[in-house]
N, C-alpha and C positions, 0 to 999 in steps of 0.2 A: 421450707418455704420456697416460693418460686417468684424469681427475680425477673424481670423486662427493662430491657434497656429500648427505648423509640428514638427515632432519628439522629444527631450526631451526639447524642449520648452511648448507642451503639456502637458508633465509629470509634468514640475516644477511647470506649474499651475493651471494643476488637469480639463483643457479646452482642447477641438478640436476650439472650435468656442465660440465666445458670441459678443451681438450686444455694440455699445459704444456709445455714442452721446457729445456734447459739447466742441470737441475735432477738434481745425484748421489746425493743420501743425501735421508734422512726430518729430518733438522735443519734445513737448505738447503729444504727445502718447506717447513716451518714459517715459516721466517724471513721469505721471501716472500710466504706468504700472512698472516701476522700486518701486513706492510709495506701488501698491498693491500686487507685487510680488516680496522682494526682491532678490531672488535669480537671477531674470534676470539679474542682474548688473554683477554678475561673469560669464555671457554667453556671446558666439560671435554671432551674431546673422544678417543678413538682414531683413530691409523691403521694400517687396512688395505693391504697389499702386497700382488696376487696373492693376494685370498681370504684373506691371514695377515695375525692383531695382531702389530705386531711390537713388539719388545722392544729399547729403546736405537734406538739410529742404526742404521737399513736403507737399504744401498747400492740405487741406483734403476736400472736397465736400460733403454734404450728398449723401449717397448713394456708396461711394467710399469701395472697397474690399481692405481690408488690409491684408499682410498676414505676418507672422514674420519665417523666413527661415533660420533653423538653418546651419551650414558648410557641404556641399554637399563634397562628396568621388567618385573619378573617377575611375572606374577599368576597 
């Protein structure tokens, strides 16, 4: 699966992108990246699944686009 980090979620983890594997649901991504990056836990953040915010725990498919989207500003 292929990971995206957008704006200072990139920064915090020093990534645009990297691939991940062993990893089933959108909870199970959290947890590991909270483990390898603490700083995520004090950010607000969405995740994207295949282009969709998902909503609760998204089961994860190989091959599935993850993308983690930090709070969007309307002007």
């Amino acid at each position: 699966m292929k990971l995206f980090f957008f704006g200072q979620l990139a920064e915090v983890t020093g990534k645009s992108e990297m691939e991940i594997t062993n990893i089933s649901d959108t909870e199970t991504l959290l947890k590991k990246l909270e483990a390898d990056f603490p700083k995520l836990k004090n950010l607000k953040f969405q995740i994207s699944v295949d282009r969709k915010i998902g909503k609760g725990n998204v089961i994860l498919e190989n091959g599935s686009e993850i993308a983690l989207l930090p709070p969007f500003a309307g002007g």
